[in-house]
Backbone as CSV, one residue per row, in Angstrom:
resi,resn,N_x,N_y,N_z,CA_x,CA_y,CA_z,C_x,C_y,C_z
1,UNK,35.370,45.854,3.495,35.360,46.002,4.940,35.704,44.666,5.563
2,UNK,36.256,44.648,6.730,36.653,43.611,7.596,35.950,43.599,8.773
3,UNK,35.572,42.892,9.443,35.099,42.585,10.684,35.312,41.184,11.532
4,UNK,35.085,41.089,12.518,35.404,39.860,13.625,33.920,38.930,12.736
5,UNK,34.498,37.454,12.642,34.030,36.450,12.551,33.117,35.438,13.457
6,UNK,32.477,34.838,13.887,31.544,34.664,12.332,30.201,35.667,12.501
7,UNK,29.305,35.308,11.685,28.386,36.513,11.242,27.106,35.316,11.056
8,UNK,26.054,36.800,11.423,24.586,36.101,11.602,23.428,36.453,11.483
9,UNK,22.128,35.776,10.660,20.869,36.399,9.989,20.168,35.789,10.524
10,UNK,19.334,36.257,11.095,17.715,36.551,11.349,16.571,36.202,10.706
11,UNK,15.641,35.661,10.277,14.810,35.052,9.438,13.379,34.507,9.924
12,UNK,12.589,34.120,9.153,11.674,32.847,8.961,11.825,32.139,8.350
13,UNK,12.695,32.312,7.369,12.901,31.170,6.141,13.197,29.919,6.763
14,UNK,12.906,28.591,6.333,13.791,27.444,6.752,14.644,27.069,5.654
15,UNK,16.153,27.230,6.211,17.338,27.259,5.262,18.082,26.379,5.482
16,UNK,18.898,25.401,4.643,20.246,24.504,4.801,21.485,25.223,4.758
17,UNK,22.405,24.420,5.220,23.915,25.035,4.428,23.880,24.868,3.630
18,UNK,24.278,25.829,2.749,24.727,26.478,1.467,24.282,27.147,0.855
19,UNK,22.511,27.221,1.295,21.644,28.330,0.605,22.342,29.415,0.932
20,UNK,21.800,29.825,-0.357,22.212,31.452,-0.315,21.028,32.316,-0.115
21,UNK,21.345,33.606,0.991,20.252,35.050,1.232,20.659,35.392,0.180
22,UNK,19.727,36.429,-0.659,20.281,37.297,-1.819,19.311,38.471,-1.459
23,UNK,19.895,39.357,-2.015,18.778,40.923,-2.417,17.866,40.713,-2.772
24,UNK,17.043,41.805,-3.143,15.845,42.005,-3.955,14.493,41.301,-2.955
25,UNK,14.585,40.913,-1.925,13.633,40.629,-1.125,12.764,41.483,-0.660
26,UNK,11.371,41.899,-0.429,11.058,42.342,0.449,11.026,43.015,1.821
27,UNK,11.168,43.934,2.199,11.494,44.502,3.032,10.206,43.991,4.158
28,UNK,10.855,43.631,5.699,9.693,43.168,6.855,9.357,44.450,7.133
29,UNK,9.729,45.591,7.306,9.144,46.422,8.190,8.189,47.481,6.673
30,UNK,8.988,47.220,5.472,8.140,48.168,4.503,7.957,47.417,3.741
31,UNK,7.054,46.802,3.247,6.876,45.705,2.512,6.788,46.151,0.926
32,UNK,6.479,47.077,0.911,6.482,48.185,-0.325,7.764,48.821,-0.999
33,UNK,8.913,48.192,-0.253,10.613,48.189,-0.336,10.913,46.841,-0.929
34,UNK,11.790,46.853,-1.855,12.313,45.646,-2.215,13.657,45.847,-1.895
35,UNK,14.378,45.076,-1.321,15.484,45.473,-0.675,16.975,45.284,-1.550
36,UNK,17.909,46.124,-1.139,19.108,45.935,-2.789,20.041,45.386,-1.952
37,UNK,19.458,45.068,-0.658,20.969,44.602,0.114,20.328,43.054,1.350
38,UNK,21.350,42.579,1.713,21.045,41.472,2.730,21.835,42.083,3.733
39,UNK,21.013,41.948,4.986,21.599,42.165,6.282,22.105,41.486,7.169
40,UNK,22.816,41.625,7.972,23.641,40.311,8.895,24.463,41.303,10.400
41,UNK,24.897,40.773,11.263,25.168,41.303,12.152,26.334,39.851,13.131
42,UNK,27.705,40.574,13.532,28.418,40.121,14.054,27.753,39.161,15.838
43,UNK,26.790,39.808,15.760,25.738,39.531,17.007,24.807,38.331,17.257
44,UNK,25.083,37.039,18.080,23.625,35.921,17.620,22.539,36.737,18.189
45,UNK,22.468,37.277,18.743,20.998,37.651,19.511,20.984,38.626,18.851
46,UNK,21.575,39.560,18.272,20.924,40.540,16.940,20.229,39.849,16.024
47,UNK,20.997,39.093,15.421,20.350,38.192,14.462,18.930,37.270,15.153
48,UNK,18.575,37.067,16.516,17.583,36.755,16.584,16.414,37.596,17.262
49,UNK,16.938,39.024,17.370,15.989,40.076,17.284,15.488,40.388,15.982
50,UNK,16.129,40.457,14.813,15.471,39.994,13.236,14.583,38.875,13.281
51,UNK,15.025,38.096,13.648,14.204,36.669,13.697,12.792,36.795,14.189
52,UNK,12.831,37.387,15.411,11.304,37.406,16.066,10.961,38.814,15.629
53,UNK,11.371,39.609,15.381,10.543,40.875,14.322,10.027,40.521,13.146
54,UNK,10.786,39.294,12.237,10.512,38.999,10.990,9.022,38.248,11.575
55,UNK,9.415,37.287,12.738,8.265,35.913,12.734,6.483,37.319,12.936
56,UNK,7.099,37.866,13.941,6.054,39.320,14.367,5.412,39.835,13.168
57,UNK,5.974,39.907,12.230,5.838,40.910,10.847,5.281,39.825,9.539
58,UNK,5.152,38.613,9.737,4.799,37.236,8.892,3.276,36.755,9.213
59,UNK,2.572,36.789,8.547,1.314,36.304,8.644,1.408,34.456,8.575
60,UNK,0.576,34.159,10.074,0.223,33.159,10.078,1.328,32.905,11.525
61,UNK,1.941,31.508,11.470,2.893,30.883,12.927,4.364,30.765,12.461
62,UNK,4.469,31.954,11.970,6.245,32.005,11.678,6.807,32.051,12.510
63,UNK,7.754,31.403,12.496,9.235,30.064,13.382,10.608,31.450,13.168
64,UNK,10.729,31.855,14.281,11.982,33.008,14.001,13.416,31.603,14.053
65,UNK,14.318,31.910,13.095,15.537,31.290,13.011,16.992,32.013,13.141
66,UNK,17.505,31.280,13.260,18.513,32.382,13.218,19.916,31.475,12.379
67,UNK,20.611,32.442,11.685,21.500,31.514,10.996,23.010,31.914,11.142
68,UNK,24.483,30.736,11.422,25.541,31.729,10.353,25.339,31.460,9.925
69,UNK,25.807,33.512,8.836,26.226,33.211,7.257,27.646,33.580,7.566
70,UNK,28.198,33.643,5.958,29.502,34.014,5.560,28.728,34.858,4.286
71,UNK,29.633,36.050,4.086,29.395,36.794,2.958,30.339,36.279,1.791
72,UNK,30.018,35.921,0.591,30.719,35.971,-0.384,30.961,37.258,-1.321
73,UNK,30.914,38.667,-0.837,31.495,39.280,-1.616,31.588,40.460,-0.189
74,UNK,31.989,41.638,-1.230,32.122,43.379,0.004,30.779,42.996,0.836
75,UNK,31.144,44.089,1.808,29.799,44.499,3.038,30.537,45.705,3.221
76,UNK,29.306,46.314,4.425,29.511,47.690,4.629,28.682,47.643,5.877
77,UNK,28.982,48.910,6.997,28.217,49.192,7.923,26.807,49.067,7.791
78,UNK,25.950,48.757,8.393,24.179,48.998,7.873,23.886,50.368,8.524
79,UNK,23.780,51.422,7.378,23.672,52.810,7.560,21.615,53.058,8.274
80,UNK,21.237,52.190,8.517,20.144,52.285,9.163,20.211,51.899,10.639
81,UNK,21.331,51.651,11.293,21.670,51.613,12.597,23.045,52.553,13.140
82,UNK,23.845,52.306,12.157,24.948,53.005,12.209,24.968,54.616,11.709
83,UNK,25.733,55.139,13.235,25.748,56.777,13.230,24.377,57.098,13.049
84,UNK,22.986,56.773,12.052,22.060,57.485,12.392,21.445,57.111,13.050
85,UNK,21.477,56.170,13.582,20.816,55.912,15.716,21.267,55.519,16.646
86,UNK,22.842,55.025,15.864,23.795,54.635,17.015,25.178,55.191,16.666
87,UNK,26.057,55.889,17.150,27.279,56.102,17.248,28.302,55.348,16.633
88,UNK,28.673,54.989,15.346,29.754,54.132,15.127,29.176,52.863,14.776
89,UNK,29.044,51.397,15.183,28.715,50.113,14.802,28.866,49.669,16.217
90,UNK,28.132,50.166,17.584,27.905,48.688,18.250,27.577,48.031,18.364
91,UNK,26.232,47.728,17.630,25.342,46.835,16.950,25.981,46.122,15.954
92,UNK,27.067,46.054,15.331,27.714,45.802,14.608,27.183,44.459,13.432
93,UNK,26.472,45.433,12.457,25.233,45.127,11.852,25.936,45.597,10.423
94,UNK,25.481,44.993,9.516,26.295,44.918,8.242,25.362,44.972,7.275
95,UNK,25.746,45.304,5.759,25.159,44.456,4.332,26.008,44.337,3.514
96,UNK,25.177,44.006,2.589,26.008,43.543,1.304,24.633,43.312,0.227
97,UNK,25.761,43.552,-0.978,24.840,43.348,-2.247,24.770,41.768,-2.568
98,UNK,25.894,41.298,-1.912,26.594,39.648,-2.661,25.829,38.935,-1.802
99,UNK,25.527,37.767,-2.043,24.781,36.579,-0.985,25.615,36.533,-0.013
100,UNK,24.573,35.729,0.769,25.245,34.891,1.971,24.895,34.044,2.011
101,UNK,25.909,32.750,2.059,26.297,31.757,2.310,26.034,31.055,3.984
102,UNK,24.533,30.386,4.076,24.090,29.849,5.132,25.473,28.645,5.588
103,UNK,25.688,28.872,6.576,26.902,28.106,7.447,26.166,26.916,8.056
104,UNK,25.379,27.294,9.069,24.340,26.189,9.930,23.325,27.372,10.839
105,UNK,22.353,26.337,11.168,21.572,27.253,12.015,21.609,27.423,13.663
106,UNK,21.520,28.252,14.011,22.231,28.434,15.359,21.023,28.449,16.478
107,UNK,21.196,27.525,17.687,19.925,26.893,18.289,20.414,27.883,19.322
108,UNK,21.100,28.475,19.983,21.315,29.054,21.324,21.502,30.418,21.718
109,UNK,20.559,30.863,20.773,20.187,32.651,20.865,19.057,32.772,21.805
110,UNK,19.130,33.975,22.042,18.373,34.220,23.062,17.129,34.580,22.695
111,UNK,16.075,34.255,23.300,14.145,34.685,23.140,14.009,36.326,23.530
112,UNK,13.345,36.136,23.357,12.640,38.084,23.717,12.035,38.018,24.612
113,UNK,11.630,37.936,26.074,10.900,37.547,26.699,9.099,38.158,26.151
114,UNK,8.098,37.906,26.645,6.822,37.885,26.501,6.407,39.746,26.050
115,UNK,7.222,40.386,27.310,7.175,41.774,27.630,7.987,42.312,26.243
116,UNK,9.459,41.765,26.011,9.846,42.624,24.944,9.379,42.300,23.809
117,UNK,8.801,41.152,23.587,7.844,41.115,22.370,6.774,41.818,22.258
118,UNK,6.078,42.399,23.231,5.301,43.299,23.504,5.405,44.892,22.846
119,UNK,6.552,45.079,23.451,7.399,46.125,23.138,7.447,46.395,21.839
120,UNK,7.938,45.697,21.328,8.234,45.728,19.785,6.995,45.297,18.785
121,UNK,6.146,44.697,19.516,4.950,45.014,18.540,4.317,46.269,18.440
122,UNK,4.783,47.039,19.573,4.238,48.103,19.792,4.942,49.411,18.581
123,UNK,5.974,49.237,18.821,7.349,49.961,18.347,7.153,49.626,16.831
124,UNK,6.760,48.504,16.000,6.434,48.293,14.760,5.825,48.257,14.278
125,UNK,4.186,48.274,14.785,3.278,49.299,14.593,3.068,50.500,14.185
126,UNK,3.855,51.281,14.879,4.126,52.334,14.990,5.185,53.016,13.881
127,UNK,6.083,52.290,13.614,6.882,51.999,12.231,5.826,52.237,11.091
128,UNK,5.132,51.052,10.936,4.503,50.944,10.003,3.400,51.642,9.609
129,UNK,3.538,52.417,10.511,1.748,53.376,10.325,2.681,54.893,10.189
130,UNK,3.736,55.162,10.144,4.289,56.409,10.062,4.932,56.069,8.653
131,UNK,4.226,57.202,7.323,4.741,57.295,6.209,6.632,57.769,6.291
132,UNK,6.695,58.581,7.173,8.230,59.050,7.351,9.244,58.177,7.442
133,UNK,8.858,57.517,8.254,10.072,56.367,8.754,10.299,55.508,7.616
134,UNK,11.811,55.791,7.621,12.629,55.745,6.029,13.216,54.213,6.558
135,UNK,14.404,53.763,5.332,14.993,52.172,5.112,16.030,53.393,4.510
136,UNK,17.316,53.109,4.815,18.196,53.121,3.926,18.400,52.365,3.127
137,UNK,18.114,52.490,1.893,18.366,51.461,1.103,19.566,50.993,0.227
């Protein structure tokens, strides 16, 4: 797959250039998921809506970050946003099995204000307490 350049992850981790994201991580919202893919999104403020869901979902004073990457191998639509809750990719939200290649970290994404952090604690809660609510994995 091809997409518009550059590309961007969401995190707590504190990462340099060149680290690599890889699979097999833990899943934030199912922790009971080990994940076969890394996610990324053409979007900085997607990538730092991951960021403050991840910091939300982290025990203790997790630091939401946000990073480019570059993928070093295929990607694909992320079938957990795409067509089954949104129409096509306007979220334009990705994975891949292959790492990603941290670029630099990106200081000028946008916050969640107080209220939509609110929101989404609410909303992931609620995630997490419903056995149904699936991960494409």
């Amino acid at each position: 797959m091809t997409a518009p350049e550059p590309f961007f992850h969401g995190t707590v981790a504190q990462l340099l250039p060149g680290d690599l994201l890889v699979a097999g991580r833990r899943s934030n919202y199912r922790p009971e998921v080990v994940m076969n893919h890394v996610y990324f999104t053409a979007l900085p403020d997607g990538a730092g809506l991951a960021a403050e869901i991840a910091a939300e979902l982290t025990p203790g004073d997790a630091v939401p970050r946000v990073y480019e990457v570059e993928p070093t191998g295929p990607f694909e639509d992320d079938p957990n946003v795409t067509d089954k809750k949104f129409p096509g990719n306007p979220t334009r939200s990705y994975r891949s099995s292959a790492p990603l290649r941290v670029v630099r970290e990106v200081e000028d994404w946008t916050r969640l204000t107080p209220e939509a952090l609110e929101l989404w604690r609410t909303r992931l809660g609620a995630m997490r307490a419903d056995p149904s609510a699936e991960i494409v994995n």
